[in-house]
Backbone atoms as SQL, in Angstrom:
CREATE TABLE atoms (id INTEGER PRIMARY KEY, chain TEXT, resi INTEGER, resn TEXT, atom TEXT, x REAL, y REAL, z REAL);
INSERT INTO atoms VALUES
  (1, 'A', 1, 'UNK', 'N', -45.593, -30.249, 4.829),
  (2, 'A', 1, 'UNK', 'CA', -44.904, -31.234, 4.022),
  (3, 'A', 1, 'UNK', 'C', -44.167, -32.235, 4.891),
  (4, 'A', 2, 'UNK', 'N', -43.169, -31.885, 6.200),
  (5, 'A', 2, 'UNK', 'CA', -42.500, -32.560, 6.997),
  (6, 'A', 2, 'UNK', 'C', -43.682, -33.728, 7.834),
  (7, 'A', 3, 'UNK', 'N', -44.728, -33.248, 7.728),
  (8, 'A', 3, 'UNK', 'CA', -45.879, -34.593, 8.473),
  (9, 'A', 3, 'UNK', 'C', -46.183, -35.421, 7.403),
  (10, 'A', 4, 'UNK', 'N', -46.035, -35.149, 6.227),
  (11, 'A', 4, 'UNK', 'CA', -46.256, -36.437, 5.618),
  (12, 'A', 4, 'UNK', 'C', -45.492, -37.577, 5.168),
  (13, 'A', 5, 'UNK', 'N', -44.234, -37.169, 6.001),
  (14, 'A', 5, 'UNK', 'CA', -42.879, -38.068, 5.299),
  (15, 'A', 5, 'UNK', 'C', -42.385, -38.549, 6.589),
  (16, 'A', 6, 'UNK', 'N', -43.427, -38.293, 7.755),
  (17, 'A', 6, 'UNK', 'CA', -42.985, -38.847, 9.393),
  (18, 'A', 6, 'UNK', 'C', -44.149, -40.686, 9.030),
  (19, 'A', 7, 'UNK', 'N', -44.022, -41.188, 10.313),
  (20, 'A', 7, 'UNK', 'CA', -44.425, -42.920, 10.256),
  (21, 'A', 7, 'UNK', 'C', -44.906, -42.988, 8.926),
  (22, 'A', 8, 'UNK', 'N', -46.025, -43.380, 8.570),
  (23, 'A', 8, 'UNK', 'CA', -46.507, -44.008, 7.747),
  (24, 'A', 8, 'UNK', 'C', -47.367, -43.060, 6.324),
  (25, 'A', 9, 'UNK', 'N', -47.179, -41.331, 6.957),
  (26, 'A', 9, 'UNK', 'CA', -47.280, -40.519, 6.097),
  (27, 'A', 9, 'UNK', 'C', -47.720, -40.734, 4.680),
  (28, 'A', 10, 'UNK', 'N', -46.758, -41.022, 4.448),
  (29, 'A', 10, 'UNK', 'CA', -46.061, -41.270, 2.511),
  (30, 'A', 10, 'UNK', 'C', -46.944, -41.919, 1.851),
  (31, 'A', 11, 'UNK', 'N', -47.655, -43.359, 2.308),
  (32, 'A', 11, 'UNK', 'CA', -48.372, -44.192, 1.834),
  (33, 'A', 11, 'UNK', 'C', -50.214, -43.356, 2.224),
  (34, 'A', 12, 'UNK', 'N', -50.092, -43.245, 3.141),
  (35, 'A', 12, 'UNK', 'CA', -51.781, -42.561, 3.467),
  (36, 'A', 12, 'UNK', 'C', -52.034, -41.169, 2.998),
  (37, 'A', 13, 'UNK', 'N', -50.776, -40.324, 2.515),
  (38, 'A', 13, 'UNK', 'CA', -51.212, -39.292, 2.048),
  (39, 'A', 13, 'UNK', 'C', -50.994, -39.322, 0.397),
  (40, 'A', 14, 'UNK', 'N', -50.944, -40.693, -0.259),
  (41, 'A', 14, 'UNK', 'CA', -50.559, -40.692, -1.616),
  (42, 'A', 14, 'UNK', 'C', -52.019, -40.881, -2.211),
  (43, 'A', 15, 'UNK', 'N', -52.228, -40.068, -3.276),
  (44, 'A', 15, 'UNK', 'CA', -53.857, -40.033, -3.708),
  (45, 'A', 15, 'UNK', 'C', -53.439, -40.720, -4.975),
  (46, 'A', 16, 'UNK', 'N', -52.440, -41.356, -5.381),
  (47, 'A', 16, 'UNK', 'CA', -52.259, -42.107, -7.153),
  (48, 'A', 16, 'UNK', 'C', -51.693, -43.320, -6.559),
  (49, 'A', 17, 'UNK', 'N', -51.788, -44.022, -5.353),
  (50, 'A', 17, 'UNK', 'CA', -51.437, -45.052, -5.078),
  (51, 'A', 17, 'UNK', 'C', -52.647, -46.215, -6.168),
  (52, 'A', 18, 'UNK', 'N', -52.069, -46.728, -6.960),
  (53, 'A', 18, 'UNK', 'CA', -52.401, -47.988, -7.630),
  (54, 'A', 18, 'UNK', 'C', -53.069, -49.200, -6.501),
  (55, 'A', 19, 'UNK', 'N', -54.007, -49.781, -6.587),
  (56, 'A', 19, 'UNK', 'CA', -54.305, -50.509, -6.284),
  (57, 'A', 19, 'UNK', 'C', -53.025, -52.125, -6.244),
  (58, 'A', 20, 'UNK', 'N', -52.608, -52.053, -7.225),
  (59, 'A', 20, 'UNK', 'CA', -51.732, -53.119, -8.048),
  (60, 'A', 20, 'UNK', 'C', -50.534, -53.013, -7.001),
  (61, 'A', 21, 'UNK', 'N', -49.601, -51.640, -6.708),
  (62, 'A', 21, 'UNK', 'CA', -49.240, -51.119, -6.391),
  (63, 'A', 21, 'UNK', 'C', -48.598, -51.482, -4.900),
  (64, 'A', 22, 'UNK', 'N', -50.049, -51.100, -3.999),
  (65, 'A', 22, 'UNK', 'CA', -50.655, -51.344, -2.403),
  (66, 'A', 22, 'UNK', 'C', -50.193, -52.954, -2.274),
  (67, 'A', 23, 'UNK', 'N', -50.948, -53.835, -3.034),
  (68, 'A', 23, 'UNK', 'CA', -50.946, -55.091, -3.139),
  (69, 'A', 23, 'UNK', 'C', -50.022, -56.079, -3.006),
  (70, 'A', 24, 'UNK', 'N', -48.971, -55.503, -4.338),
  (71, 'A', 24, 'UNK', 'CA', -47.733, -55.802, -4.315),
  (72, 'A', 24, 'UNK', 'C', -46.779, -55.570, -3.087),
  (73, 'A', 25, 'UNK', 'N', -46.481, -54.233, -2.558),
  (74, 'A', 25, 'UNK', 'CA', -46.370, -53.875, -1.581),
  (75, 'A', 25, 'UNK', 'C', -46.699, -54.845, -0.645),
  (76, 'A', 26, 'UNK', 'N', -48.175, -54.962, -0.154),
  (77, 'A', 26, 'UNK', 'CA', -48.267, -55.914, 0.997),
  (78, 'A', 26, 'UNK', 'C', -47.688, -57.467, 1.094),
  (79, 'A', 27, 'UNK', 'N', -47.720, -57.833, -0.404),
  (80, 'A', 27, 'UNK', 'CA', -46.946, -59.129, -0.555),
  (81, 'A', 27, 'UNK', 'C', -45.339, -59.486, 0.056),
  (82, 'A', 28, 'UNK', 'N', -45.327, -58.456, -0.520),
  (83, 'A', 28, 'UNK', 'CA', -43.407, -58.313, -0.263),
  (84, 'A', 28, 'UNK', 'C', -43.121, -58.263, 1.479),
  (85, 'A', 29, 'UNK', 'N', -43.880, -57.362, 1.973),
  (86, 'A', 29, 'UNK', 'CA', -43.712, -57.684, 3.287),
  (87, 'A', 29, 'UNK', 'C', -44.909, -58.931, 3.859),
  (88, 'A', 30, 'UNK', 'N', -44.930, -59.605, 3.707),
  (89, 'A', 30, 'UNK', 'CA', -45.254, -61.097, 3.837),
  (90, 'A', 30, 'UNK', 'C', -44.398, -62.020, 3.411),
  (91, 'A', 31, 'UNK', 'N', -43.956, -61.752, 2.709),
  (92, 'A', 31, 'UNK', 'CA', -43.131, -63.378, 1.965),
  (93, 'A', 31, 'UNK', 'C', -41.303, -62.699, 1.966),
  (94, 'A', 32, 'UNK', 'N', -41.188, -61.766, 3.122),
  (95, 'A', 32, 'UNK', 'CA', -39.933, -61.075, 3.360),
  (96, 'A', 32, 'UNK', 'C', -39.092, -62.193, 4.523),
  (97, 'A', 33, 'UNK', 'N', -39.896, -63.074, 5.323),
  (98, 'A', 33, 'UNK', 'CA', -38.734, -63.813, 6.339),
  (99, 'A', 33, 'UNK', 'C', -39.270, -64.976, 5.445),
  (100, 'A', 34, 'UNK', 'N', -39.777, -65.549, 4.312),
  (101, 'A', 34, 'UNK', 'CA', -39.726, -66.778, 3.952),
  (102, 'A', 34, 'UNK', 'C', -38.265, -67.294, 3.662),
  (103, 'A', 35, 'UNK', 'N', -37.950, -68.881, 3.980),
  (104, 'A', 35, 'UNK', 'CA', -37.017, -69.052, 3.426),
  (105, 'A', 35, 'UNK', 'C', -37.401, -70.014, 2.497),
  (106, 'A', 36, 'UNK', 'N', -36.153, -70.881, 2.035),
  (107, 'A', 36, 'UNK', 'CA', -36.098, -71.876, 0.679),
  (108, 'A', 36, 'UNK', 'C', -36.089, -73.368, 1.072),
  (109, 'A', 37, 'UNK', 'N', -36.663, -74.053, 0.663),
  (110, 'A', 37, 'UNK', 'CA', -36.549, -75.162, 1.059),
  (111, 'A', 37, 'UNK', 'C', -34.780, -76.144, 1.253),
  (112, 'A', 38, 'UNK', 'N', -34.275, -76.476, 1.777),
  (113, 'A', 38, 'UNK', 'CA', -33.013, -77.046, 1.240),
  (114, 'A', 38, 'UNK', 'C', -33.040, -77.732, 0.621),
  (115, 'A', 39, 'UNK', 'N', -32.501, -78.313, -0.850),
  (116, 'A', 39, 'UNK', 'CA', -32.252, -79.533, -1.585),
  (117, 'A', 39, 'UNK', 'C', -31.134, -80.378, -0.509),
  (118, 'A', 40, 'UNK', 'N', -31.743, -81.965, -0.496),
  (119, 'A', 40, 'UNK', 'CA', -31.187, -82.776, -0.194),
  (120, 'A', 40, 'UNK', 'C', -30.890, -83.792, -0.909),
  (121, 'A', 41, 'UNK', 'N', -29.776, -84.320, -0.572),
  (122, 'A', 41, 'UNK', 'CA', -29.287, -85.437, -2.111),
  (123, 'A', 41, 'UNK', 'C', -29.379, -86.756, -1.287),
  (124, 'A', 42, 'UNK', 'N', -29.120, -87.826, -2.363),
  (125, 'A', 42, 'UNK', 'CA', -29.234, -88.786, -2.597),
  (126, 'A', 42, 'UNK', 'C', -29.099, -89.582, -1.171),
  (127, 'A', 43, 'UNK', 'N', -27.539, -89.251, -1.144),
  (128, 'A', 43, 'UNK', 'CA', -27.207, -89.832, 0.439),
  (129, 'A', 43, 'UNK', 'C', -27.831, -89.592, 1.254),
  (130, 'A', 44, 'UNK', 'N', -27.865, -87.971, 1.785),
  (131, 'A', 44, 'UNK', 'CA', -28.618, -88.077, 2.856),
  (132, 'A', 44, 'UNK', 'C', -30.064, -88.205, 2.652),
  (133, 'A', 45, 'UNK', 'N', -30.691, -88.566, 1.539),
  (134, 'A', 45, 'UNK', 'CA', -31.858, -88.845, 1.964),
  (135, 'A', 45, 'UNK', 'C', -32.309, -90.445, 2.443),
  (136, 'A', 46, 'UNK', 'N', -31.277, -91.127, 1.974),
  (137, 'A', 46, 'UNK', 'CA', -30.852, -92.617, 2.180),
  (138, 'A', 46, 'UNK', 'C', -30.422, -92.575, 3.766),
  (139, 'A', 47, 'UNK', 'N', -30.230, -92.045, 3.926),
  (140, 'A', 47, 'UNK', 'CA', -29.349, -91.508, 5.612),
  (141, 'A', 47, 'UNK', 'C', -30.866, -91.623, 6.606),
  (142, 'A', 48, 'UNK', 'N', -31.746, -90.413, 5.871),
  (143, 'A', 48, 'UNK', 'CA', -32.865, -90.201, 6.873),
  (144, 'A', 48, 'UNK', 'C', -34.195, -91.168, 7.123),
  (145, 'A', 49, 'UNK', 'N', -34.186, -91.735, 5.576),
  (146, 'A', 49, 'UNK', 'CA', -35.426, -92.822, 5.547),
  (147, 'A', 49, 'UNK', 'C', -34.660, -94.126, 6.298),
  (148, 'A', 50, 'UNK', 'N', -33.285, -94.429, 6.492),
  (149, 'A', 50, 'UNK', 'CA', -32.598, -95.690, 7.364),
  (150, 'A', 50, 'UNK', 'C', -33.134, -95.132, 9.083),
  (151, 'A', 51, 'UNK', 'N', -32.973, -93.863, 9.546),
  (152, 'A', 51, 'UNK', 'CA', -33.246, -93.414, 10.586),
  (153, 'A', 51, 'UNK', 'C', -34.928, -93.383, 11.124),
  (154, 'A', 52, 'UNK', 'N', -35.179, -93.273, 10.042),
  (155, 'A', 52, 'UNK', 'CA', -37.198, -93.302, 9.876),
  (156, 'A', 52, 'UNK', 'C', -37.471, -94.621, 10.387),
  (157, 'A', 53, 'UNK', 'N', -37.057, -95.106, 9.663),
  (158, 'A', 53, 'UNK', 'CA', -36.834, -97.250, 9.285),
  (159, 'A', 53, 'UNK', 'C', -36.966, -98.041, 10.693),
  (160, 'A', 54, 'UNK', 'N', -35.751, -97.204, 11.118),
  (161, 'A', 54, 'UNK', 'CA', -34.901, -97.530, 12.473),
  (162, 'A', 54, 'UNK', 'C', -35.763, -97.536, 13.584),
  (163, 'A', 55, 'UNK', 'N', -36.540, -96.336, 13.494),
  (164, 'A', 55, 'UNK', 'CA', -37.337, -95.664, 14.672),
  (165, 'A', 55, 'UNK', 'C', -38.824, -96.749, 14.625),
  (166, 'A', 56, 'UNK', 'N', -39.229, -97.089, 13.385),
  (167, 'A', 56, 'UNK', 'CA', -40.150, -97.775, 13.577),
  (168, 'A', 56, 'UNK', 'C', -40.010, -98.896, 13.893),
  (169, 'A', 57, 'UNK', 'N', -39.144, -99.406, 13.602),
  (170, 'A', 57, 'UNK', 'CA', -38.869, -101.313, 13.899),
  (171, 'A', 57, 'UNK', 'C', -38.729, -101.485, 14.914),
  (172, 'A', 58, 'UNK', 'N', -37.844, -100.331, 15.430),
  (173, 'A', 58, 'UNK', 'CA', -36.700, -100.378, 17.119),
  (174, 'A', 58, 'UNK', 'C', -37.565, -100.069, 17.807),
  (175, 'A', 59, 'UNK', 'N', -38.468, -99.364, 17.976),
  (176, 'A', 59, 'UNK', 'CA', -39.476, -98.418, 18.727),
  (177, 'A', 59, 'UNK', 'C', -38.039, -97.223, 19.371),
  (178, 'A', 60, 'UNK', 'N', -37.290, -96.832, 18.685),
  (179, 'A', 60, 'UNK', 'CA', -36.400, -95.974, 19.535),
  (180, 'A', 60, 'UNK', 'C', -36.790, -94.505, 19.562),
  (181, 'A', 61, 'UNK', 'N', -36.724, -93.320, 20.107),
  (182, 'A', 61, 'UNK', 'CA', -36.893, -92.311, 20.003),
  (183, 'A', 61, 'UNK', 'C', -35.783, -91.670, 18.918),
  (184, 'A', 62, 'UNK', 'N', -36.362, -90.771, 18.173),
  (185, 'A', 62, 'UNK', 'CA', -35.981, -89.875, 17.203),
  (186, 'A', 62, 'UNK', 'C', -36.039, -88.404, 17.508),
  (187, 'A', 63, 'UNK', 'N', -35.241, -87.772, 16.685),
  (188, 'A', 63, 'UNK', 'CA', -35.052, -86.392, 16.933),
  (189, 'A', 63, 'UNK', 'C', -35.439, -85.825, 15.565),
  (190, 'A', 64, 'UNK', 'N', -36.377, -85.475, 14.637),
  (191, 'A', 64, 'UNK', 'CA', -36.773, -84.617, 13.736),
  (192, 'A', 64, 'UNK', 'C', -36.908, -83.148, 13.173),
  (193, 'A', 65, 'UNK', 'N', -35.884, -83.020, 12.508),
  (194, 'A', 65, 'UNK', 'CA', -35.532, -81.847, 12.319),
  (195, 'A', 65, 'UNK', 'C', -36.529, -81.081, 11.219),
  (196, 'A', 66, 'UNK', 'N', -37.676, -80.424, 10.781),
  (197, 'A', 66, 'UNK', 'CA', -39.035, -80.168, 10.475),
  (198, 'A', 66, 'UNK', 'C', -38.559, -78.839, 9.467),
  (199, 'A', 67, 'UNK', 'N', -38.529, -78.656, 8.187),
  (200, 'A', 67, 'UNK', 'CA', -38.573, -77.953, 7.267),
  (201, 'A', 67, 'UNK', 'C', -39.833, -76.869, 7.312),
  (202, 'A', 68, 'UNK', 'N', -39.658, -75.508, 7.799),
  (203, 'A', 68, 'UNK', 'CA', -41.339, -74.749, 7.534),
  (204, 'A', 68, 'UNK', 'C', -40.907, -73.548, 6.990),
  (205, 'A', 69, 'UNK', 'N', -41.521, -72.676, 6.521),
  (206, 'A', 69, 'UNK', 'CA', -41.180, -71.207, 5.812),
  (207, 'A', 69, 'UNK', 'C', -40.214, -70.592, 6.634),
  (208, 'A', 70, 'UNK', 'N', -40.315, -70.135, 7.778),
  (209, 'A', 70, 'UNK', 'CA', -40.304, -69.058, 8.410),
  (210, 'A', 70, 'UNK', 'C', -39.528, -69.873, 9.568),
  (211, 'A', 71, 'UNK', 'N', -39.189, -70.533, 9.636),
  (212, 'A', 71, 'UNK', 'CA', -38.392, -71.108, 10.654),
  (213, 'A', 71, 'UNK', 'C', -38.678, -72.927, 10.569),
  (214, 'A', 72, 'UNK', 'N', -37.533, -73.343, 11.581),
  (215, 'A', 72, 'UNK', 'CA', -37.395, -75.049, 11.457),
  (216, 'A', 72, 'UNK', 'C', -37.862, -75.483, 12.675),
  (217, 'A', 73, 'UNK', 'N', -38.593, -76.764, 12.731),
  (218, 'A', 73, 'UNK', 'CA', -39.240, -77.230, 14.370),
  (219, 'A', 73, 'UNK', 'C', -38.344, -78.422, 14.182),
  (220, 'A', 74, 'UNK', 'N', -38.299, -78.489, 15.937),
  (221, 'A', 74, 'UNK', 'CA', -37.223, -79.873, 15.859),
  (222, 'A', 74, 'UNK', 'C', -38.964, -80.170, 16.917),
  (223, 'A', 75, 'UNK', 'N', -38.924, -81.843, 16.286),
  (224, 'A', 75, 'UNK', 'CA', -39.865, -82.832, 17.117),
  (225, 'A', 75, 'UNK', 'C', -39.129, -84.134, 17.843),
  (226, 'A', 76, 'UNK', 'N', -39.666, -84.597, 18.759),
  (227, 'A', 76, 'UNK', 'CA', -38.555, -85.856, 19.049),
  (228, 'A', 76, 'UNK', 'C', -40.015, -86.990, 19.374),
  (229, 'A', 77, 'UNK', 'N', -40.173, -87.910, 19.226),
  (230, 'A', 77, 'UNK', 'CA', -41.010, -89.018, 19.220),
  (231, 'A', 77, 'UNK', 'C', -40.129, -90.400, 18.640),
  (232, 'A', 78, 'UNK', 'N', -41.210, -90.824, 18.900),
  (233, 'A', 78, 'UNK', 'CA', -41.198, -92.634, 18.141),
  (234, 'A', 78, 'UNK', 'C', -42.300, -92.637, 16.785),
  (235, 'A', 79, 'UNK', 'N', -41.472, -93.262, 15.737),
  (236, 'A', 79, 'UNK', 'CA', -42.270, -93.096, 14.070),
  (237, 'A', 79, 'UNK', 'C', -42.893, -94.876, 14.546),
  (238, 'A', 80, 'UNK', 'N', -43.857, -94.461, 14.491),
  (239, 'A', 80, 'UNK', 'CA', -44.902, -95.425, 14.532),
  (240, 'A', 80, 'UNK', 'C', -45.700, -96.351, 13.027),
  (241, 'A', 81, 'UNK', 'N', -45.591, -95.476, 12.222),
  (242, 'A', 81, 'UNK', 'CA', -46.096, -95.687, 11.273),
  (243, 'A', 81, 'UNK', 'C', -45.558, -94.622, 9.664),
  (244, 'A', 82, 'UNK', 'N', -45.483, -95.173, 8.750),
  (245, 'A', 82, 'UNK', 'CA', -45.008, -94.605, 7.607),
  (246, 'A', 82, 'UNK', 'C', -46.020, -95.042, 6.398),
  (247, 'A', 83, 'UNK', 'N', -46.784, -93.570, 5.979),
  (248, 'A', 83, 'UNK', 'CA', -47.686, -93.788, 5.289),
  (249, 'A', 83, 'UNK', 'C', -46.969, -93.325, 3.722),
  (250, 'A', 84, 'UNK', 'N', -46.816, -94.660, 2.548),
  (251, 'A', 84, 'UNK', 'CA', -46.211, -94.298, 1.342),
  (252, 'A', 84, 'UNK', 'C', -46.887, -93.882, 0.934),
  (253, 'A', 85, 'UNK', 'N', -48.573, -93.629, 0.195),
  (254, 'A', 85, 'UNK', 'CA', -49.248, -93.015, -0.926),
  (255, 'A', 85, 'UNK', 'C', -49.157, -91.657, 0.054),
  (256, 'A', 86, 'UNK', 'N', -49.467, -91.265, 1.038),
  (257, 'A', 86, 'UNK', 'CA', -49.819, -89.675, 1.317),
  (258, 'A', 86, 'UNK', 'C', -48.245, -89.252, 2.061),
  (259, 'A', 87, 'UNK', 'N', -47.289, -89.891, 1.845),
  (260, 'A', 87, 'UNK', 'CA', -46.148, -89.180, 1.805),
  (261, 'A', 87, 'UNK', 'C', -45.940, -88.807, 3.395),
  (262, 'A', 88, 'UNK', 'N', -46.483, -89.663, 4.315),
  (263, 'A', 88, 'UNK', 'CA', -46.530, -88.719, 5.544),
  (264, 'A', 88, 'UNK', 'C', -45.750, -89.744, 6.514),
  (265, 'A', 89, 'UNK', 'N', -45.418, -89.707, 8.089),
  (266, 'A', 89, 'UNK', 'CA', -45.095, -90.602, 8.545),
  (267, 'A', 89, 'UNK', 'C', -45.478, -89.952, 10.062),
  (268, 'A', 90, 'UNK', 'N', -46.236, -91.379, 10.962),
  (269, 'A', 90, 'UNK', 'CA', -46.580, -90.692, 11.873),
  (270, 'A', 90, 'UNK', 'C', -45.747, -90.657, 13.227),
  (271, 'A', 91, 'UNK', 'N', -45.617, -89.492, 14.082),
  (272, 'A', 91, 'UNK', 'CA', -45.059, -89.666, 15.155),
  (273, 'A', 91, 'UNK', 'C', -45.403, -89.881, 16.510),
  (274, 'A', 92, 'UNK', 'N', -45.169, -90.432, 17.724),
  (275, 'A', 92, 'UNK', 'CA', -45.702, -90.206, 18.964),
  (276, 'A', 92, 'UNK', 'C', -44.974, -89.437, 19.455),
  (277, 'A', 93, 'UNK', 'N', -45.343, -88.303, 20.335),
  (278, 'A', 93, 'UNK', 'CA', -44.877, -87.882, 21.480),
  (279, 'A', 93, 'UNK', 'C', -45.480, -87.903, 22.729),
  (280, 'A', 94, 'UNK', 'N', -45.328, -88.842, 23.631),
  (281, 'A', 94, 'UNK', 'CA', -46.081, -88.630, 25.015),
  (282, 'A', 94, 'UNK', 'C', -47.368, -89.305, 24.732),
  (283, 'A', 95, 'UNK', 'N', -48.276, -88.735, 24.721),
  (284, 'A', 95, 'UNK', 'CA', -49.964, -89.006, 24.314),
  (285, 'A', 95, 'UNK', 'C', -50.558, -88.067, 23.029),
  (286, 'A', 96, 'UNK', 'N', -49.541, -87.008, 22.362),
  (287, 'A', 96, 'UNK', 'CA', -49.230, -86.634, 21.404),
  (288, 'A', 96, 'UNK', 'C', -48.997, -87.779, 19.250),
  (289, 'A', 97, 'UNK', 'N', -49.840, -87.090, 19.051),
  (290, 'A', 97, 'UNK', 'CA', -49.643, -87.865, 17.803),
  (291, 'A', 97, 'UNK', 'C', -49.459, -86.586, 16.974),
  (292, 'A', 98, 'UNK', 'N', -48.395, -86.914, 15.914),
  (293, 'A', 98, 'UNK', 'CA', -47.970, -85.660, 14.452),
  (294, 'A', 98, 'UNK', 'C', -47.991, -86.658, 13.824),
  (295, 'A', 99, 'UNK', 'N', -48.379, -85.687, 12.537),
  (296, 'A', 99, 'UNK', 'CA', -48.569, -86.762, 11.246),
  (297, 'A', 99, 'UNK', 'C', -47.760, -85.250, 10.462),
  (298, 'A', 100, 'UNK', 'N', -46.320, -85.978, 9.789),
  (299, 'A', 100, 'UNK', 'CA', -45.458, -84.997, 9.558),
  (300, 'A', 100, 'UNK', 'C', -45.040, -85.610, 7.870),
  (301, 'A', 101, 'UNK', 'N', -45.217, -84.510, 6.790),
  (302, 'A', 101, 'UNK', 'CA', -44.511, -84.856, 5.480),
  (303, 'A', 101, 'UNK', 'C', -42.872, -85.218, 5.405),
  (304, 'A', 102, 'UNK', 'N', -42.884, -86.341, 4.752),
  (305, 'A', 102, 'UNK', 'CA', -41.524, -86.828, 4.383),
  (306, 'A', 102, 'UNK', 'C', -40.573, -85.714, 4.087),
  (307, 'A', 103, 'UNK', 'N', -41.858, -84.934, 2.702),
  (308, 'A', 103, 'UNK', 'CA', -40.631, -84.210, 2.404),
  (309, 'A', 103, 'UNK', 'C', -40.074, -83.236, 2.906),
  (310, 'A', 104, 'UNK', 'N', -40.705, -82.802, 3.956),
  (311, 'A', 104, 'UNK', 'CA', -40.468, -81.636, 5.016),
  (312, 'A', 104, 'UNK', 'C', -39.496, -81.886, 6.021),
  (313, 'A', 105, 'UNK', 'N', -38.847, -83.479, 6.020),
  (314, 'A', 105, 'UNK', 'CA', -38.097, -83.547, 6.587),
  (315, 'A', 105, 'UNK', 'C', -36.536, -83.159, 6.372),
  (316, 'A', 106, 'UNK', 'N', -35.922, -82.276, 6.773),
  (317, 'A', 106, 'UNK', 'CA', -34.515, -81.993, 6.326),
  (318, 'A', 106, 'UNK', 'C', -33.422, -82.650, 7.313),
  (319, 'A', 107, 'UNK', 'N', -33.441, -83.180, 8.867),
  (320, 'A', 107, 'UNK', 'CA', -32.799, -84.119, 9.547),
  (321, 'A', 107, 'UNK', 'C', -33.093, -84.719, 10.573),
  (322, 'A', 108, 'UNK', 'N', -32.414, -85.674, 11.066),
  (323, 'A', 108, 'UNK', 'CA', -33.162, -87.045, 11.868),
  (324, 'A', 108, 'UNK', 'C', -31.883, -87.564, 12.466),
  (325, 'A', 109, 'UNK', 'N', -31.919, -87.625, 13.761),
  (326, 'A', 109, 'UNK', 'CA', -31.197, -88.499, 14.574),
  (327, 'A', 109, 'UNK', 'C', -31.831, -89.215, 15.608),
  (328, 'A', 110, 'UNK', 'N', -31.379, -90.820, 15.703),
  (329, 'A', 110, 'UNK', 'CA', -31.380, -91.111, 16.680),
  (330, 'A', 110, 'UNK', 'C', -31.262, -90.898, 18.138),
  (331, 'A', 111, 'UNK', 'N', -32.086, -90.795, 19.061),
  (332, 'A', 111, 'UNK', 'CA', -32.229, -91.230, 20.478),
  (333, 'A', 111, 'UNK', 'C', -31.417, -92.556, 21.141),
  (334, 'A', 112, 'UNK', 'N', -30.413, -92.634, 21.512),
  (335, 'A', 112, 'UNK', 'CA', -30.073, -93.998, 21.971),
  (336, 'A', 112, 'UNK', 'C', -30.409, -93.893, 23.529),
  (337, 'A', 113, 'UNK', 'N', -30.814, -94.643, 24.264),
  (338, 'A', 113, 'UNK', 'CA', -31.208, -95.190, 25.379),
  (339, 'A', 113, 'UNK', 'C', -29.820, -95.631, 26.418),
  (340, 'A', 114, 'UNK', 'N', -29.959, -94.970, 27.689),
  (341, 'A', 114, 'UNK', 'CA', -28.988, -95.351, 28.119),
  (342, 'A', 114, 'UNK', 'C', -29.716, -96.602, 29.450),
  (343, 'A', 115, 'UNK', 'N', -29.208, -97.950, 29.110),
  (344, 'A', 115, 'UNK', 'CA', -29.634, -98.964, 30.463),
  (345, 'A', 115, 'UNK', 'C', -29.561, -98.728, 31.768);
């Protein structure tokens, strides 16, 4: 009895494990480090598309702060281009090109240049 309740025992020696069950199970540990998207309001989203704006006109470097499940990517480039119907806006880095969703963006700062 004590070997079936050691590692993983419990589950491989269960003969009425549900299919439904297993499934569910495997879900839950998958979607266990997801997080939530943040709601952003009004201002700062007025805040980040002026910084978007900025980066393309100025050619200045940006710092992009990248919304993903399981963790946040910071990118830093020049926004080259801002595509309105597919919601996307593109970045350079180096010889590097991202093509990154608006709405995935949660923050953005400027690069200022020192002469």
């Amino acid at each position: 009895m004590s070997k079936k309740l050691t590692n993983n025992g419990l589950w491989e020696s269960s003969r009425m494990m549900l299919p439904q069950h297993k499934e569910a199970h495997i879900l839950r540990e998958k979607t266990a480090g997801k997080k939530e998207r943040p709601q952003i309001d009004e201002q700062e989203a007025d805040r980040l598309s002026r910084i978007i704006a900025e980066s393309m006109l100025y050619g200045q470097e940006v710092t992009l702060l990248v919304f993903g499940q399981f963790n946040e990517t910071e990118l830093k480039g020049i926004v080259t281009k801002i595509d309105q119907q597919r919601k996307k806006i593109r970045l350079i880095q180096g010889h590097d090109v991202f093509w990154v969703s608006i709405t995935d963006i949660i923050g953005a700062q400027l690069q200022f240049r020192d002469f």
